[in-house]
C-alpha positions as CSV (number, residue, x, y, z in Angstrom):
1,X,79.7,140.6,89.9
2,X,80.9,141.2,86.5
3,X,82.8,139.1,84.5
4,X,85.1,139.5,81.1
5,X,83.9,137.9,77.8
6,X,87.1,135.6,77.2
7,X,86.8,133.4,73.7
8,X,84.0,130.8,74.0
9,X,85.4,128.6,71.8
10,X,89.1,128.0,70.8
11,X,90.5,129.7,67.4
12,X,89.5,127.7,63.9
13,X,92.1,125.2,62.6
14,X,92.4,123.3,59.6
15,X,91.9,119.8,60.8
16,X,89.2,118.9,63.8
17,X,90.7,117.6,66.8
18,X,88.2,116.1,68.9
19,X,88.3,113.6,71.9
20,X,86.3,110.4,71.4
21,X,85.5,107.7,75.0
22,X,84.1,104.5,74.2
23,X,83.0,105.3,70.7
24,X,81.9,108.3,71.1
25,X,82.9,112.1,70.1
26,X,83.4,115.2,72.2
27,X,84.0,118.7,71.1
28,X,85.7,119.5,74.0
29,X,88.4,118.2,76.7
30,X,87.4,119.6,79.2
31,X,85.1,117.9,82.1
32,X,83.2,120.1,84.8
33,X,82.3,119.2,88.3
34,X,78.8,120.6,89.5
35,X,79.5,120.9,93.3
36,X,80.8,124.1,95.7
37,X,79.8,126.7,93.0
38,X,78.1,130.2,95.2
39,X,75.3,129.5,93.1
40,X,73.6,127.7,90.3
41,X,73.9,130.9,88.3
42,X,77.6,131.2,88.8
43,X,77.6,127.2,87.8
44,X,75.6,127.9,84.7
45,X,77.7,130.9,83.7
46,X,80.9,128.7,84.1
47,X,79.4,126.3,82.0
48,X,78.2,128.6,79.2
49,X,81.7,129.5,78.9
50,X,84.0,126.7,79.4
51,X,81.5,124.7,77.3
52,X,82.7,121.0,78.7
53,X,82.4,117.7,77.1
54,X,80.1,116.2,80.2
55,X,79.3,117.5,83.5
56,X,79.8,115.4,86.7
57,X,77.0,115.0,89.1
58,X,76.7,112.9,92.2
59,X,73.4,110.4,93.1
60,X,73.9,111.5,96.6
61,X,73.4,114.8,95.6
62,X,70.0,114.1,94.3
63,X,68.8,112.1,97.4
64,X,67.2,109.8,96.1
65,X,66.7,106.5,96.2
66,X,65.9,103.8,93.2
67,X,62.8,104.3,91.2
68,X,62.7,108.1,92.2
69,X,62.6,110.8,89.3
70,X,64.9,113.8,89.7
71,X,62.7,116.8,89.8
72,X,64.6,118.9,92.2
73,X,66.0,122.4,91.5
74,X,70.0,120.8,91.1
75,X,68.4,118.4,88.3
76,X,66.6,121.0,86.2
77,X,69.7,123.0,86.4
78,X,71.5,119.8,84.9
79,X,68.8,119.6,82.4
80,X,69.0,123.3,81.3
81,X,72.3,123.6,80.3
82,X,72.1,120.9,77.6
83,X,75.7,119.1,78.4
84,X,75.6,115.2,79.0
85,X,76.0,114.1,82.9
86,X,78.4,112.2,83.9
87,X,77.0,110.5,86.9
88,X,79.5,109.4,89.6
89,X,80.2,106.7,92.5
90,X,81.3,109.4,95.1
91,X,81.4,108.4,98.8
92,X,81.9,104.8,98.1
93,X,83.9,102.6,100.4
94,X,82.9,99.5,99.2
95,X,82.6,97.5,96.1
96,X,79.1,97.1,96.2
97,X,78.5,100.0,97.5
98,X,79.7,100.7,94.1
99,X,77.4,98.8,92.0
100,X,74.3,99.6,94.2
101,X,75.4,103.3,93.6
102,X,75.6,103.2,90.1
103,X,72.6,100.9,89.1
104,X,70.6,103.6,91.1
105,X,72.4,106.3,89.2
106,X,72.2,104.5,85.7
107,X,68.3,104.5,86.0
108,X,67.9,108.3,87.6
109,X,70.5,109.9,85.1
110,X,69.2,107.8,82.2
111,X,73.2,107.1,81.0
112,X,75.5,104.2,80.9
113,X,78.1,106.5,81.2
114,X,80.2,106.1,84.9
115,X,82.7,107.9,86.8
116,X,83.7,105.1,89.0
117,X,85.3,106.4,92.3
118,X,85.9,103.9,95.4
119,X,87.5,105.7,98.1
120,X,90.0,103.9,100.3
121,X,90.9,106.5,102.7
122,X,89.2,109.2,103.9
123,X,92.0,111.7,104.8
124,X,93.3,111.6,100.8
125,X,90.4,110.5,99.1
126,X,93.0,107.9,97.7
127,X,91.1,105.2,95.2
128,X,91.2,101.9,97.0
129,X,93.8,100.6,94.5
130,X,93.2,97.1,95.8
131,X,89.7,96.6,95.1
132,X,89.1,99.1,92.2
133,X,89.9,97.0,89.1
134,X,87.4,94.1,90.7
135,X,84.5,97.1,90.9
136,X,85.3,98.4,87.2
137,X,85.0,94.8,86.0
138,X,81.9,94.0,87.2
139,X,80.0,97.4,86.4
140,X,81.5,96.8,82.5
141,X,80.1,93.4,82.7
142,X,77.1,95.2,83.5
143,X,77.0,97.8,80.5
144,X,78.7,100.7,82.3
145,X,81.0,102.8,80.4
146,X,83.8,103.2,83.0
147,X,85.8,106.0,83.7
148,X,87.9,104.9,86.6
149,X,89.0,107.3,88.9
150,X,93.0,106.3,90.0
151,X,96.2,106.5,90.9
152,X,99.1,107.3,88.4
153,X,100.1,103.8,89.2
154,X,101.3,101.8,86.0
155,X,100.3,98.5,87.0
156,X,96.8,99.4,88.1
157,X,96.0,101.5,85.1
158,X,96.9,98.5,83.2
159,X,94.7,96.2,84.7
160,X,91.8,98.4,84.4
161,X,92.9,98.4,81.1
162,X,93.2,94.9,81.0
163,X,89.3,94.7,81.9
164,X,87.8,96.4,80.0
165,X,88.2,100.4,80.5
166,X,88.3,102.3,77.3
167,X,89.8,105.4,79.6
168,X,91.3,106.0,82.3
169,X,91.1,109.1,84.9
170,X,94.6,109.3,86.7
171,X,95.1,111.6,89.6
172,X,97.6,114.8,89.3
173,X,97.3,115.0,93.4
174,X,94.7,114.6,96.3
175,X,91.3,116.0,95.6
176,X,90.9,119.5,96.1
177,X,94.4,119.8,96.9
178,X,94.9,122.1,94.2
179,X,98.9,121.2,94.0
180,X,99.5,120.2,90.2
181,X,101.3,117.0,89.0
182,X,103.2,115.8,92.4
183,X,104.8,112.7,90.4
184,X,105.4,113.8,86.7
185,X,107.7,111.0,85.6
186,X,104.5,108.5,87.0
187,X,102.5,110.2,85.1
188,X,104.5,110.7,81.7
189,X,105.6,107.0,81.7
190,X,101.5,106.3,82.3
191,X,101.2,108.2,78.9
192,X,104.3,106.4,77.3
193,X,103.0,103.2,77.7
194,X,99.6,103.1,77.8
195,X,97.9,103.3,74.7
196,X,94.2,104.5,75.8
197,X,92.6,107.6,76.4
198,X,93.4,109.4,80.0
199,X,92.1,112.6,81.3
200,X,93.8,113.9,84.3
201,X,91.2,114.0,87.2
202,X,92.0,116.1,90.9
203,X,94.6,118.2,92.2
204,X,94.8,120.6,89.5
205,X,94.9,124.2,90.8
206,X,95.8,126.6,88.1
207,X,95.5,126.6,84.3
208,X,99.3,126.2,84.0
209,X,98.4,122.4,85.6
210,X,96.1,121.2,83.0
211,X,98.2,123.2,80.3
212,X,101.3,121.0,81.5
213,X,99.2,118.1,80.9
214,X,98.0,118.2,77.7
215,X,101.3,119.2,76.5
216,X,102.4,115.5,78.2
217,X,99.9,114.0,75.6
218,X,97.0,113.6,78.0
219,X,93.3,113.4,76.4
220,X,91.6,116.1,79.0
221,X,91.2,117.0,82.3
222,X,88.2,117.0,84.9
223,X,87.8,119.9,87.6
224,X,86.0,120.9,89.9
225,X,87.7,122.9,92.9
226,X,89.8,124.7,91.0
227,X,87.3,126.3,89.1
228,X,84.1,126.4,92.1
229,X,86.2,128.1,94.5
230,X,88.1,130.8,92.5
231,X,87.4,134.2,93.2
232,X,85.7,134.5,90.0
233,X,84.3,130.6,88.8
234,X,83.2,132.5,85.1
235,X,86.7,133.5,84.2
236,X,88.2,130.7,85.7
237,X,85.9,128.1,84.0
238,X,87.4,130.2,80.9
239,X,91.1,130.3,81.4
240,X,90.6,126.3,82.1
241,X,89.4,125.9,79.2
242,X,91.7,127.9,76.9
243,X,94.7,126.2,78.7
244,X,93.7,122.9,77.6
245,X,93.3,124.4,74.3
246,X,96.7,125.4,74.0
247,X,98.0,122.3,75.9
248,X,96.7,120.4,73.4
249,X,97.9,122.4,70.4
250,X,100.9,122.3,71.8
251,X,101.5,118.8,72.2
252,X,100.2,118.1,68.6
253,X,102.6,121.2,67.7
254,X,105.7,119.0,68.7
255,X,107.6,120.3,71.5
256,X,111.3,121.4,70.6
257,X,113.9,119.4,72.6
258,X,116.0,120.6,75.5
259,X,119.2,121.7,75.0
260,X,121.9,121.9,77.9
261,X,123.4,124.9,76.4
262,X,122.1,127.9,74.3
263,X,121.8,127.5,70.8
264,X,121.7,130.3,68.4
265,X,118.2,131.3,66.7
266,X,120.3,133.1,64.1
267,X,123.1,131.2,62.2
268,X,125.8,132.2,61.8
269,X,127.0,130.4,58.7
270,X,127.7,132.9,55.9
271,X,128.1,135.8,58.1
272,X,130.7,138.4,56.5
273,X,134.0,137.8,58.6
274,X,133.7,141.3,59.9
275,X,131.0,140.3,62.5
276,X,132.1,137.4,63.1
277,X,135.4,139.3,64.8
């Protein structure tokens, strides 16, 4: 398969806009998943292209077990492309499932960096709202740099806030749904009011998602589906990756306001009276 050469990198501006979690600077806003590519030279391709911030990878994925090195075929992968891991807590139920999880991940990854996911059902991957701000506590406490995977929910974004979580990862919709923002005004209050960074994690199907997004004043986006089971993962890793470009841009850009009627791009002040008949 062949694919088109897209921009690599967005157009030059004046004034560097970067992203910057817990102290630290990315280039870019955009966060890749690792899993359901065809192949892991489809996955590096994608990655060449869309050029993400981090990568996320699972410990399960690695099968191992604590004290193990990572010397598999996935891991070299990792390795070779030269873009920080994000390690993550997927296929938890529990809260110390959790914290076994990512001790074990902190020491094969070699990163303090978390995506913290606790599952509380299985049919919509939900978060387990009730027990996730008591997990993200106590991994903090512990050294992680916590990114929470959650609901668009106010009061628990807050909280994690409240403990200690530098960022928050929000859900647009179900993982792998692919359906866009389901609850918009959730979400756009979340951004109103919450003065941290938040990158919009699952349920994002098309460019146009994470381009509505951004515009909303969102930090980034993480995907994964969306982009590992397109018809072409490369292009799509590309047009991801441009739309949060111009998302972005566009919310720095300042959207016009909405207007109930039309309003003329042309005034007519000054017009001779003879067109004006």
């Amino acid at each position: 398969m062949t694919h088109a050469t897209p921009p690599t990198s967005p157009p030059p501006c004046d004034t560097p806009d970067t992203m910057v979690l817990y102290g630290q600077t990315f280039a870019s806003r955009l966060l890749l998943g690792t899993s359901r590519y065809p192949s892991p030279a489809v996955l590096q391709a994608a990655v060449a292209l869309a050029q993400p911030a981090m990568l996320t990878a699972s410990l399960r994925r690695q099968n191992l077990s604590a004290g193990q090195t990572p010397d598999n075929a996935f891991w070299q992968l990792l390795t070779a492309l030269k873009v920080p891991v994000l390690p993550n807590t997927a296929g938890c139920h529990s809260t110390q499932e959790v914290i076994t999880t990512a001790h074990m991940a902190r020491e094969v990854f070699g990163t303090p960096w978390l995506k913290l996911e606790l599952i509380g059902d299985d049919y919509t991957l939900q978060p387990d709202t009730l027990n996730l701000v008591v997990a993200a506590s106590r991994l903090i406490k512990d050294g992680f740099k916590v990114l929470p995977y959650c609901t668009e929910d106010l009061v628990l974004c807050q909280r994690l806030v409240d403990v200690g979580c530098q960022a928050i990862m929000p859900w647009a919709a179900p993982i792998g749904t692919g359906k866009g923002p389901l609850n918009p005004y959730a979400l756009r209050t979340l951004r109103e009011r919450l003065n941290v960074p938040m990158l919009v994690d699952a349920g994002l199907g098309l460019p146009s998602h994470a381009c509505q997004v951004m515009e909303w004043g969102f930090d980034g986006v993480l995907l994964n589906t969306a982009v590992a089971l397109a018809l072409d993962p490369v292009r799509m890793a590309g047009a991801f990756a441009q739309a949060v470009y111009a998302g972005r841009a566009a919310f720095l850009g300042g959207v016009m306001p909405a207007h109930d009627s039309a309003q003329p791009s042309t005034p007519v002040l000054g017009t001779p009276f003879w067109h004006q008949a």
